[in-house]
C-alpha positions in Angstrom: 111.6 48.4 59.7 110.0 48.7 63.1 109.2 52.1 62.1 107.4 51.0 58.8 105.2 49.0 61.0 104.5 51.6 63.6 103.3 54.0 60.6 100.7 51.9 59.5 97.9 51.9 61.5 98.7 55.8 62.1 98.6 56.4 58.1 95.1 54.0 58.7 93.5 56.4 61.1 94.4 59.8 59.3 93.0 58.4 56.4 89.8 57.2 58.8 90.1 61.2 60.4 90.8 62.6 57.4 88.5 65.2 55.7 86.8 64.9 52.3 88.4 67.1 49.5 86.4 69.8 48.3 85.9 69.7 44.9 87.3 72.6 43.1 88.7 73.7 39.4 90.8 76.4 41.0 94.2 77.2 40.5 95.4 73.9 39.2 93.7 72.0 41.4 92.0 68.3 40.3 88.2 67.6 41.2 88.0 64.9 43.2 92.0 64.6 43.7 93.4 63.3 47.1 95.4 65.6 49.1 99.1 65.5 48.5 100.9 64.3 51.8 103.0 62.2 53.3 101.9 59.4 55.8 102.7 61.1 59.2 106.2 59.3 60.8 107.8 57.8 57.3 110.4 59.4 55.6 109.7 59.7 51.7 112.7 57.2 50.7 111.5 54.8 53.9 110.0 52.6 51.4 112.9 52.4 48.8 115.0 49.9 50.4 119.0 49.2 49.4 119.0 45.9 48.2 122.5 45.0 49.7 121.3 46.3 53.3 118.0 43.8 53.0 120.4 41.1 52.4 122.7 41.2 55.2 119.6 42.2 57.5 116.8 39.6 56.8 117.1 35.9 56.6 115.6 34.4 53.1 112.3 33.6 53.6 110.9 30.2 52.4 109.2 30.0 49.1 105.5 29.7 49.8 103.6 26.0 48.7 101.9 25.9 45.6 98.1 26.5 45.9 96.1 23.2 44.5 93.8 24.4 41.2 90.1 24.1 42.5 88.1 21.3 40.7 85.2 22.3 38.3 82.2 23.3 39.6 79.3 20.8 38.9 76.3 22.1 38.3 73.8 21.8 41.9 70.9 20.4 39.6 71.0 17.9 36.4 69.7 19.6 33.1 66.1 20.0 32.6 64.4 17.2 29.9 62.8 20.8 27.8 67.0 21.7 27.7 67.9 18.1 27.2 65.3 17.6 24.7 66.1 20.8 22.7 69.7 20.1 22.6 68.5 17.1 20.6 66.3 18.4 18.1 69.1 21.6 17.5 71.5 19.0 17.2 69.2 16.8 14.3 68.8 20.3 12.6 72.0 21.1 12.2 73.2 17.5 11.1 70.0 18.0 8.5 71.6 21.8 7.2 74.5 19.7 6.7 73.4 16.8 5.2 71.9 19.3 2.8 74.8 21.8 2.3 76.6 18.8 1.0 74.0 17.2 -0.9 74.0 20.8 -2.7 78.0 21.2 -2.9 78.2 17.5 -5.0 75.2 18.3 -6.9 76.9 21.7 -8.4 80.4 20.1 -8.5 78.5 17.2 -10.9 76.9 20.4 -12.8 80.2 22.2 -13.5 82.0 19.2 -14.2 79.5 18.7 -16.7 79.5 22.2 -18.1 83.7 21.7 -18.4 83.2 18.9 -20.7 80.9 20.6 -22.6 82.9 23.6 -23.3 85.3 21.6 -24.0 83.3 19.4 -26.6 82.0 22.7 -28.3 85.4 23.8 -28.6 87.1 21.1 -30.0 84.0 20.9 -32.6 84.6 24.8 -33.5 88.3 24.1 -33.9 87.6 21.2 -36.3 85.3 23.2 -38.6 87.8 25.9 -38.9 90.7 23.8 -39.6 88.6 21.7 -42.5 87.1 25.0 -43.6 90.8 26.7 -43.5 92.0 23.7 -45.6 89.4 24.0 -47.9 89.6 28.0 -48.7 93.7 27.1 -49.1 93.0 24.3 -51.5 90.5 26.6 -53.9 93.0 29.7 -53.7 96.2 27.3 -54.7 93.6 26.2 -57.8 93.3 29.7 -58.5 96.5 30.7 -58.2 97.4 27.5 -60.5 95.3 28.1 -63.2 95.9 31.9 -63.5 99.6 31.1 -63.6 98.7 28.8 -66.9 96.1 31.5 -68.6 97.0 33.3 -71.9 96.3 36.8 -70.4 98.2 37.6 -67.8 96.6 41.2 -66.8 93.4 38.9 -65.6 95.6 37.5 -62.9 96.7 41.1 -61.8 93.3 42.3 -61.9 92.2 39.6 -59.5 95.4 40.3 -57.3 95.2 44.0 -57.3 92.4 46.7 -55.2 91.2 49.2 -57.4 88.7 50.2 -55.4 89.2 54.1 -54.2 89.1 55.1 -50.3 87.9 58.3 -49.1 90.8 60.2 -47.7 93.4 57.4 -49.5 94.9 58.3 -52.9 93.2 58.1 -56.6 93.1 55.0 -58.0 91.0 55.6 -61.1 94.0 56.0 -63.5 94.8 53.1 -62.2 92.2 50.8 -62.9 91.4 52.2 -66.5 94.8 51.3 -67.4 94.8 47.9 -65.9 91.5 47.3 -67.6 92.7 48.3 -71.2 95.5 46.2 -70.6 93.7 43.3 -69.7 91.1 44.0 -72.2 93.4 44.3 -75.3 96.8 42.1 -74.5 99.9 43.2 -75.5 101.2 40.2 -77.7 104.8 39.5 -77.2 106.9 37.8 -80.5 
């Protein structure tokens, strides 16, 4: 360990002595890269110490006291009145933005309340008018269901129930109709 100590200030002063490198891309060699030696008088391992030889050798050092934390730093003068006063009046305008930000947020929290009751008002209405006018369309096809099932022609009934209107691209229907027609225009009487 003495030699460690002895090594240092030598290692110091060839540092101190020692000339600047010459900065060169040549041949592998780094701009601006520090020469590659060893401190004159230490062995390469001299700093890689055996842990169970440090043990037996030096006695345990004490733990060193625990440094105080420094107290804040106060400021050398108080705050100026123009940084005082515009502290204040950034202060008032933000309390203002927010003041208005919720005046705004209740105001269009009243508005789509509003427009929720109205939807649902409107829909409840349109629901109402289709169920009466569903009940009222059912009602006038079970009368005319009723009083074709009690008619003395028969074929009128089919006529009413059946399409005899052609498609383009769907089958012929025309035989069809002219023989529904003559039916229902002359009855067959049954005994």
């Amino acid at each position: 360990m003495a030699d460690l100590l002895d090594a240092a200030p030598a290692t110091e002063q060839n540092e101190q002595n020692a000339e600047p490198v010459v900065e060169q891309v040549e041949d592998g060699v780094v701009e601006g890269a520090a020469p590659e030696t060893e401190p004159e008088g230490v062995a390469p391992d001299a700093f890689e110490a055996e842990p169970a030889e440090e043990a037996d050798e030096a006695p345990a050092e004490p733990e060193p006291e625990p440094v105080p934390e420094p107290e804040p730093v106060q400021p050398a003068e108080p705050e100026h009145d123009a940084l005082i006063d515009w502290r204040k009046e950034n202060q008032k305008a933000i309390e203002e933005r927010d003041a208005k930000s919720k005046e705004r947020k209740q105001a269009l929290r009243k508005e789509a309340e509003d427009s929720i009751a109205d939807f649902h008002k409107d829909r409840k209405a349109k629901i109402d008018t289709a169920a009466k006018a569903n009940t009222a369309s059912e009602k006038t096809l079970k009368e005319d269901i009723e009083a074709s099932l009690h008619g003395e022609n028969v074929w009128e009934r089919v006529t009413k129930l059946i399409d005899g209107v052609s498609v383009k691209g769907g089958s012929d229907k025309t035989r069809m109709r002219q023989v529904v027609l003559q039916v229902k225009n002359n009855p067959i009487k049954t005994a």
